[in-house]
N, C-alpha and C positions, 0 to 999 in steps of 0.2 A: 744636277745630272738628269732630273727625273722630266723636263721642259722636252728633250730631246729623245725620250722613247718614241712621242709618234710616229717619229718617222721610220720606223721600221715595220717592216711587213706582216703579214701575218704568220707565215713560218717561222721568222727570225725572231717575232716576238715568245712564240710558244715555247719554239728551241731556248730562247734566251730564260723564260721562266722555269722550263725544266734543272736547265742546269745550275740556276740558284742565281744567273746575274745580276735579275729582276724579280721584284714579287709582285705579284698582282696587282695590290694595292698604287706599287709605284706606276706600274702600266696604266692602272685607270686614271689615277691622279693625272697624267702626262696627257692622256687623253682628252679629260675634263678642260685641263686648262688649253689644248688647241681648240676644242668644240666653243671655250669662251672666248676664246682670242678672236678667232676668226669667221664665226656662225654669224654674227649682226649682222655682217658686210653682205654675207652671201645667202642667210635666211635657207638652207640648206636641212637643219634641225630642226623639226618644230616643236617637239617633246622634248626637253630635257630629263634625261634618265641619269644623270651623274651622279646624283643623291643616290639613287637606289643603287647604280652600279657600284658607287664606292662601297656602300656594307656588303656587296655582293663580293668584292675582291678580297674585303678582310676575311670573310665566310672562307673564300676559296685558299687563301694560305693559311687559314689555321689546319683547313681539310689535307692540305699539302703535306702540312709539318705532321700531320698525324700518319701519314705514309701511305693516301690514297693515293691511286695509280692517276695521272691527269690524262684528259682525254687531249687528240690533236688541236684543240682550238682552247685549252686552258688558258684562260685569264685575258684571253685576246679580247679588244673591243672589238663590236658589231653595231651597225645601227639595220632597223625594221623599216619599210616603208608603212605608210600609214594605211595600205589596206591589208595586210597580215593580222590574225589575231595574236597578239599577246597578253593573254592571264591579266584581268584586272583591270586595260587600258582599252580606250575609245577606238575600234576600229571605226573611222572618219572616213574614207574613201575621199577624203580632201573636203570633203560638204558637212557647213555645220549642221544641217538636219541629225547629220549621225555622232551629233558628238556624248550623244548618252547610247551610244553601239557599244557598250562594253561586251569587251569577249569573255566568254565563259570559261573558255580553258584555251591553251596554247594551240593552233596548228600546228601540224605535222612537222615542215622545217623548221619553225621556232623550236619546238621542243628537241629536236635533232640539236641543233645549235645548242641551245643550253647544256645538253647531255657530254654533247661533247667538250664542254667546259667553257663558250663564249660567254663575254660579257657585255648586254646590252645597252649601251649609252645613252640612244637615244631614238628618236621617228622620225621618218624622212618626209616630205613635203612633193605632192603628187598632184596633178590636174584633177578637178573633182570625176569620178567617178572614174577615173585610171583612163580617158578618152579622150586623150591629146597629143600630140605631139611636142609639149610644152606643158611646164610648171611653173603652175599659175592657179589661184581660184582666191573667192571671196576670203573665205575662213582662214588662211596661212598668209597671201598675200604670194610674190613670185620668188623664186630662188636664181640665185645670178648665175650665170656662168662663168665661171674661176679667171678663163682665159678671155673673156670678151664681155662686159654683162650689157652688152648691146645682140648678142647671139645668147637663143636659150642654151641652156643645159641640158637639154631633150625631155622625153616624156615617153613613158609616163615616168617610169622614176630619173626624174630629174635632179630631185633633191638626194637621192642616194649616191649618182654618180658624183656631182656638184661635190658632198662629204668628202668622200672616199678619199675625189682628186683633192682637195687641201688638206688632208691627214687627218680627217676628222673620224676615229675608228680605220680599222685595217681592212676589214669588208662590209659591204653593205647589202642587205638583201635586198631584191628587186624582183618584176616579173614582165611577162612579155605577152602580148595577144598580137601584136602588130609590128612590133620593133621597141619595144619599152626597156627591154635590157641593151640591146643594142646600139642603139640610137641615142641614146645618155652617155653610152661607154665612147660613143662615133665621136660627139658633140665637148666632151669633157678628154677625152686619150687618156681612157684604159681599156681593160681588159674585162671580156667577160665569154658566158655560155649560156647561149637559149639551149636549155635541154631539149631532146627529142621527145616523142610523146609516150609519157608515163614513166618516165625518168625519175622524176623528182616527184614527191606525195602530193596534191595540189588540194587542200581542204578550210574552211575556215569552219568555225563551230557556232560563230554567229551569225551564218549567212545557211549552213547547212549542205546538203549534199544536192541539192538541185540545183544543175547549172543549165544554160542554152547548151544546145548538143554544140555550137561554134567553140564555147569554152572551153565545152572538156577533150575537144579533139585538137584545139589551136595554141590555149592557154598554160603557162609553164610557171613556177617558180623556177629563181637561179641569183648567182652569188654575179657583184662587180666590185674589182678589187682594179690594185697598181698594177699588179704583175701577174702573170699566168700561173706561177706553179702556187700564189696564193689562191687563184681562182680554180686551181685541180684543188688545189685542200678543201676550197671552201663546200663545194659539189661532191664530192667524196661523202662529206657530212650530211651535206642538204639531200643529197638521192638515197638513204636511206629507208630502207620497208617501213610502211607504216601502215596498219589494217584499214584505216578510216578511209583511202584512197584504193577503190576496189581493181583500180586500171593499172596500178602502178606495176613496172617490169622491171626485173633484176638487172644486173652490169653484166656486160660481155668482156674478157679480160681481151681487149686488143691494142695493140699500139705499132708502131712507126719500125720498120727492122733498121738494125742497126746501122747495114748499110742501105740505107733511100734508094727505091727503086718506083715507089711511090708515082702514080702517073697523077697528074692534077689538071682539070678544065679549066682554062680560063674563057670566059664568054663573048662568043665572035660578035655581038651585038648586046651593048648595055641598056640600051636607051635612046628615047630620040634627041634631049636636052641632056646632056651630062657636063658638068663642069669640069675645069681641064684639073682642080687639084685632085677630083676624084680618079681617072685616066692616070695622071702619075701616080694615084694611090697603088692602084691593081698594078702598072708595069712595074714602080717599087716593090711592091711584094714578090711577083713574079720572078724579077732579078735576083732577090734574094734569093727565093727557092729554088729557081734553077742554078745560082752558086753553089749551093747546096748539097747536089745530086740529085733533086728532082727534075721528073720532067713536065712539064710544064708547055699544054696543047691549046692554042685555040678553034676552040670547037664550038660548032652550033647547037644549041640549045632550044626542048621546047619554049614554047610562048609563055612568058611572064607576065603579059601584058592578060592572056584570058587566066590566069593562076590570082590576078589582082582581083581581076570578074566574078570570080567564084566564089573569092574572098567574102568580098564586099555581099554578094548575094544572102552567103549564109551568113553572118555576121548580122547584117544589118537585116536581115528577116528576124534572127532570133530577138534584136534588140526593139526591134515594133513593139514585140510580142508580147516580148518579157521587162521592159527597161524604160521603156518610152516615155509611158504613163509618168513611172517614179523621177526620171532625170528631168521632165516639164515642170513638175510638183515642187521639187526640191532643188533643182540647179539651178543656177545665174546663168541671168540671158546670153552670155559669153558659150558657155558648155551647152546651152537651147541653140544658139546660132550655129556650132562648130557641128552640132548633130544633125540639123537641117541642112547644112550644106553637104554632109555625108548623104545623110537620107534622098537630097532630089539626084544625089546621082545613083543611088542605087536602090529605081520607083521599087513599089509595092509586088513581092514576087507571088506568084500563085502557087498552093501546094506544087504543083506538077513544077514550078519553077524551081523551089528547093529539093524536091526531088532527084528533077534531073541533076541538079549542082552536086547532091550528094554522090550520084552516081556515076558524075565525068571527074571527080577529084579522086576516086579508083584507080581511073585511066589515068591520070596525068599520073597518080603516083606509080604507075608502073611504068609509062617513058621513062619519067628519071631514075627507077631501081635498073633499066636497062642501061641506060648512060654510065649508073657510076658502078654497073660493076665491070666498066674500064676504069673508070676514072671515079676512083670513094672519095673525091674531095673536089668540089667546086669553089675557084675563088671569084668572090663576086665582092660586088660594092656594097658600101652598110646604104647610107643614102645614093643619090645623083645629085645633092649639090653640097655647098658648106652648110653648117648650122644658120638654121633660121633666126628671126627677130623674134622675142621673145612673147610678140602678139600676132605675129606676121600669118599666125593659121586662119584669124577672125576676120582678116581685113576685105575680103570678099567670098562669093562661090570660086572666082574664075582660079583663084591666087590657093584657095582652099585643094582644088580638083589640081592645080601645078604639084602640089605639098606632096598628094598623093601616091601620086606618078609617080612623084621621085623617090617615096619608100618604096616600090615594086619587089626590090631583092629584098628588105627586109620580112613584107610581107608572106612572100613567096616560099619562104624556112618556115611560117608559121603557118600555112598551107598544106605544106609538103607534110607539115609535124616532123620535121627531120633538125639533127643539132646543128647551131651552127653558132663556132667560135669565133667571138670579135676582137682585132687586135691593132692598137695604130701604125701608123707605117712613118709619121712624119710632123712635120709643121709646114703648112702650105699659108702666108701672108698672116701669120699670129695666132691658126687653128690649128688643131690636131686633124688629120686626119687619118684613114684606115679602112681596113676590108675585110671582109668576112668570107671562115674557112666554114661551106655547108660540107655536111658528112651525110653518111648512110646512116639509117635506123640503128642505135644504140653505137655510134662511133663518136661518142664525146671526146675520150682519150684519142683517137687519132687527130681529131678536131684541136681539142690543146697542144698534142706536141709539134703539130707542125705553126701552132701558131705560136710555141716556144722562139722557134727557131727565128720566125721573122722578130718577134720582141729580141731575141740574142745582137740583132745585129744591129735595130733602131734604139733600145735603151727603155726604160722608164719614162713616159714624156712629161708624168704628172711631178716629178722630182724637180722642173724647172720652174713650174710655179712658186715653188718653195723660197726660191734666190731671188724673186724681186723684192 
């Protein structure tokens, strides 16, 4: 019996452990044995945690029997991406430089995760130093993607979506500066949530409290799971207060009224190159939605194309600065090329250059606080094309600056610092595709419910991988 727990979600798994169906132990077992099954093929795990998670399961039903209360995510498997600290293990950032990074104590959402009773499998496998669009590096080697392993699995965490989608664990932790949660979830057909900014605790203990000011105003931890209402459990957990994170903000109780009255933007211009499965992504969604009771506007929007500008400005200034040095020293000429062909498009800025960057990204976030308080939800594209070749970012500048372009909307959430919910809409020629629901400042919950509604109507995509 016990071969066939992974495929149950993380709710169903928790629920199932409360009510005595399953005990922990069978849960991690069942998990263990699909992480062994199926991880060769797709090199998705790089850490196996199976050993430690099984005495961790026994721990947690003898704790059971003894009549401790279990938290929402008891006994559930989870896997880490490899640049999270967890207690004990090599925080790697994908580069064997770092493979004596042992973390000194848990981050904030690890230890959230733990508290609330997960149980950590394993580590997921990421482009070195989380700056790719793809996973890939020396030290792991590449992670396939489930549905194609001629198309990556995205990046940065690649290898958590990769997981997740073959049952390897029920959720996976990930994080996001560009599209890293998204764009894995786009690439693989699941589910997930770029928090908005300060949502979620954002700290490591072996890296410390100094970040590029890009980081701590762009960069998020968050959960990618199958399904949405595992991906509201998983964020429920992970946004937890945690003092080490001095920016962090509390929850707004908001959501969707019963009866949708809900207006939604759709974007009167995507881009200049969009592919057509992308275009039936957003008009699938749309249809949905407005079957729905929503309504559902195409409207004009500020420029994403100077929101990419600004990006790239402050980003890649802070990473001269602070990053350069270390990713020349220690990275493979892959992750040196993919950083040079960023760096010649975005030359050397002058103070006054980051300056001003800092000071029109005020502006822009106040157009769009004026837009969406018509419209509290934009739906826009995760990418503009299908998932890339799994080297397809290194192959030139010119092909490198296309890649770019076509994350713009993902980008753009990370910009904004605003949440934005990713959910698939389909299969377009053997890929998943899907579109992303942006909200207003602290509207995660209205972000997931409406992207309930589109998963209600398209299904689980990652469940069919399962039947070949």
């Amino acid at each position: 019996m016990t071969e066939e727990i992974w495929r149950l979600g993380a709710c169903e798994t928790a629920l199932a452990i409360r009510e005595g169906k399953y005990s922990c132990l069978e849960v991690v077992q069942s998990a263990a044995a699909r992480l062994s099954s199926v991880n060769p093929d797709l090199n998705a795990v790089t850490v196996d945690l199976t050993k430690e998670a099984l005495d961790a399961a026994k721990e947690a039903d003898l704790a059971l029997s003894n009549g401790i209360n279990p938290g929402p995510l008891y006994g559930v498997p989870i896997t880490l991406k490899e640049n999270i600290d967890l207690e004990g293990k090599a925080t790697t950032l994908g580069v064997s430089h770092f493979l004596n990074n042992v973390a000194p104590g848990d981050a904030p959402v690890v230890r959230s995760l733990k508290e609330a009773g997960a149980i950590i499998i394993g580590q997921t496998n990421m482009p070195e130093f989380g700056l790719r669009w793809v996973t890939d590096n020396p030290l792991r080697g590449s992670t396939n993607n489930p549905w194609d392993p001629k198309r990556t699995p995205g990046g940065s965490s690649g290898g958590a979506a990769a997981a997740v989608a073959m049952g390897i664990g029920s959720i996976a932790h990930g994080n996001d500066l560009g599209g890293s949660l998204r764009y894995p979830s786009y690439c693989c057909g699941l589910a997930t949530i770029k928090p908005g900014f300060g949502r979620v605790p954002n700290f490591n203990p072996s890296i410390g409290a100094s970040r590029p000011i890009s980081f701590q105003l762009m960069a998020v931890q968050g959960p990618i799971a199958r399904s949405v209402a595992d991906v509201c459990l998983a964020f429920d957990v992970m946004s937890r207060r945690n003092i080490l994170d001095p920016l962090w903000s509390p929850p707004l109780e908001i959501s969707i009224p019963e009866n949708p009255t809900l207006r939604i933007a759709k974007p009167d211009q995507l881009g200049d190159e969009v592919d057509i499965s992308v275009k039936q992504a957003i008009d699938t969604a749309a249809g949905i939605l407005s079957d729905a009771g929503f309504q559902v506007d195409t409207v004009k929007l500020p420029s994403v194309e100077e929101m990419l500008e600004l990006w790239g400005t402050l980003l890649f200034t802070d990473i001269r600065v602070m990053q350069k040095e270390m990713i020349e020293d220690h990275g493979s000429e892959d992750i040196v090329s993919v950083i040079n062909f960023r760096l010649s498009k975005y030359p050397d800025a002058t103070l006054e250059d980051y300056v001003k960057a800092l000071a029109r990204r005020i502006e822009v976030l106040q157009q769009w606080s004026i837009i969406m308080e018509d419209y509290p939800l934009i739906l826009a594209p995760a990418s503009l094309e299908p998932p890339i070749g799994p080297q397809e970012d290194k192959e030139s500048n010119e092909r490198y600056q296309q890649i770019l372009e076509a994350q713009r909307w993902l980008i753009a959430a990370n910009f904004l610092g605003l949440p934005a919910a990713s959910v698939p809409t389909g299969i377009s020629n053997g890929l998943p595709t899907g579109v992303q629901l942006i909200g207003r400042r602290y509207h995660e919950t209205m972000c997931l419910d409406v992207a309930q509604v589109i998963e209600n109507r398209v299904g689980i995509l990652s469940h069919q991988l399962w039947e070949v």
